[in-house]
C-alpha positions in Angstrom: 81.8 90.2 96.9 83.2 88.7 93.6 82.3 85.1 94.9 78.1 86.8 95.0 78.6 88.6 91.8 79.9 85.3 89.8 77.4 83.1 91.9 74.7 85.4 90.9 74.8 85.4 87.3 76.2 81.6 86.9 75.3 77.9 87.9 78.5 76.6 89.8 79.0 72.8 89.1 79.6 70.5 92.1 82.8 70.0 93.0 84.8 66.4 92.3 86.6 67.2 95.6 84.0 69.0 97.9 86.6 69.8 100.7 88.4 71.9 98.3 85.5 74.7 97.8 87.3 77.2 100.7 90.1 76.9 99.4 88.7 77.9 95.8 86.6 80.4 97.6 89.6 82.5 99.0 91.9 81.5 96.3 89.4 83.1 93.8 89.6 86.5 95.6 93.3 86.4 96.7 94.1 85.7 92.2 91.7 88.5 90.9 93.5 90.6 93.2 96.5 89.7 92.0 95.5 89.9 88.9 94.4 93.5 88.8 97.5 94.6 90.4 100.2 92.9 87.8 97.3 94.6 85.2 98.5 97.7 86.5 101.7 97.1 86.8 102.0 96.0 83.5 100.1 99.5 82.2 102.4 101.3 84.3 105.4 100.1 82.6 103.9 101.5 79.6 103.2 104.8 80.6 106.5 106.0 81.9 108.6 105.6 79.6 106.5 107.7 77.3 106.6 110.4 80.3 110.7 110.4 81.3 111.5 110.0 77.2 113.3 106.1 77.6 113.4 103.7 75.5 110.7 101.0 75.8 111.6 97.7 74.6 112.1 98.0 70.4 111.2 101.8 70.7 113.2 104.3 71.1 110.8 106.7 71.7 107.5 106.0 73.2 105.8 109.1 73.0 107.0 110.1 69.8 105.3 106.5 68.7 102.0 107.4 70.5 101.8 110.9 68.8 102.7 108.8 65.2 99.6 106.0 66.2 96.9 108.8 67.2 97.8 111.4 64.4 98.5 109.3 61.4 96.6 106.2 61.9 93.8 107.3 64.3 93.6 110.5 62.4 92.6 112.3 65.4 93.7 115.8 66.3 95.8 117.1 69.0 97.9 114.3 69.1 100.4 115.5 71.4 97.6 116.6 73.7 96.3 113.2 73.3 99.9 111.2 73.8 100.3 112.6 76.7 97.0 112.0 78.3 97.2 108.6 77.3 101.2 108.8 78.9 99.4 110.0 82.4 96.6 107.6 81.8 99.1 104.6 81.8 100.8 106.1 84.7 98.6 106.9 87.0 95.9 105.0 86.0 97.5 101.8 85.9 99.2 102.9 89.4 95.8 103.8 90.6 94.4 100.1 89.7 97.2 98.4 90.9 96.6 100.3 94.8 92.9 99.5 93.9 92.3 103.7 93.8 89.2 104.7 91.7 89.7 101.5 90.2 86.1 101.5 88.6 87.5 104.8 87.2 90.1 104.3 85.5 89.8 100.8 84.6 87.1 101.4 81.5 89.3 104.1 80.3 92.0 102.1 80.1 89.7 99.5 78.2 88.4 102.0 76.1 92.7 102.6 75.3 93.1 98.8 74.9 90.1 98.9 72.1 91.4 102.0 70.3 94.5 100.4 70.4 93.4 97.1 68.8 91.7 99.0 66.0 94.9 101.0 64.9 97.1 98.2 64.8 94.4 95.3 63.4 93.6 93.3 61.8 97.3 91.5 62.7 96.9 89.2 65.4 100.0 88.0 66.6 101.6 90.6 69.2 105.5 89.4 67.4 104.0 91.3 64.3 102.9 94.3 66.5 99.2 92.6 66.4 96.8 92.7 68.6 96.7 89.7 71.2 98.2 91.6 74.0 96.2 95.0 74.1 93.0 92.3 73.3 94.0 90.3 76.8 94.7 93.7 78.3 91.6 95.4 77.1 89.6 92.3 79.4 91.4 92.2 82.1 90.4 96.3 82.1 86.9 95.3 81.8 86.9 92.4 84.3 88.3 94.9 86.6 86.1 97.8 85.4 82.8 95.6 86.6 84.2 94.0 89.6 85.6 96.9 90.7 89.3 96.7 93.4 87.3 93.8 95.7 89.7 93.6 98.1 93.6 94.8 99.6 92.9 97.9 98.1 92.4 101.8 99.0 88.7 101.5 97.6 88.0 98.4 100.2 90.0 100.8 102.8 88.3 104.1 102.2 84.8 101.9 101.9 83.7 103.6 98.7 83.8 103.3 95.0 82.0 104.1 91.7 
C-alpha cells in the first residue's frame, strides 16, 4: 500500500544493485512501521507525565507547564481544559498510533499539536534552547503518518478499516 502510494506520485530511479529492490520493498514497509510506532511511543512519554503529575525530564511539572504555554503564550482560554486534552491527546493518541488504532485520527491532531507547539516556542531553533527542531521532526512524522495512514501490523490493518 505505501510502496503504490509513493510509486504513484514519484519516478523511482533504477537501482545500482537490482537484486536488492525486495529487500527495499519490504524493508520500506517493515521501517515506516516502525517508525510510527517509536512516533508514538515517543508522544506517549509526553503525555503521562502531565496525567500522573511526574516530573518529565527538566520539568518538574508537566501540566502545570502546558497550562503556562496555552494561557500565557498562546493566549487561549480554558487552559486547564485545554492541558489536559492535550495530556489525553499525548496518551492516548500517541498509544493509539503506536497499536496503529484510528491512526488517520489522531495522527493530524497530533500534527496540528506539533505546529501550535512550534509557534509558541519559535522562532528558536535548536531544541537545547527549548527551540523548535524536535516538535518540527515530530509534527512530519504526524503528517507522514496522518496520509499514509497505520499500513500495516496494526489494529486498522486487523479490523480492515480506517479513515
Amino acid at each position: 500500500m505505501l510502496e503504490a502510494s509513493i510509486r504513484a506520485t514519484t519516478h523511482a530511479p533504477r537501482l545500482l544493485f537490482p537484486s536488492l529492490a525486495e529487500f527495499y520493498v519490504r524493508g520500506r514497509v517493515a521501517s515506516y512501521v516502525l517508525l510510527r510506532i517509536g512516533f508514538g511511543i515517543t508522544i506517549v512519554t509526553h503525555g503521562v507525565p502531565k496525567l500522573t503529575g511526574s516530573a518529565h525530564g527538566s520539568m518538574a511539572n508537566p501540566m502545570a507547564g502546558s497550562v503556562n504555554l496555552i494561557e500565557n503564550v498562546l493566549g487561549l482560554p480554558f487552559a486547564p481544559q485545554l492541558a489536559l486534552f492535550v495530556a489525553l491527546l499525548e496518551t492516548l493518541g500517541g498509544l493509539a498510533v503506536a497499536v496503529g488504532f484510528a491512526t488517520r485520527l489522531f495522527a493530524p491532531m497530533l500534527a496540528v499539536q506539533m505546529a501550535a507547539i512550534c509557534f509558541a516556542l519559535g522562532p528558536t531553533y535548536p531544541w537545547i534552547d527549548r527551540g523548535i527542531e524536535y516538535p518540527i521532526i515530530l509534527g512530519f512524522i504526524a503528517l507522514l503518518t496522518s496520509m499514509n495512514g497505520a499500513v500495516a501490523w496494526s489494529v486498522d490493518t486487523r479490523l480492515g478499516r480506517e479513515l
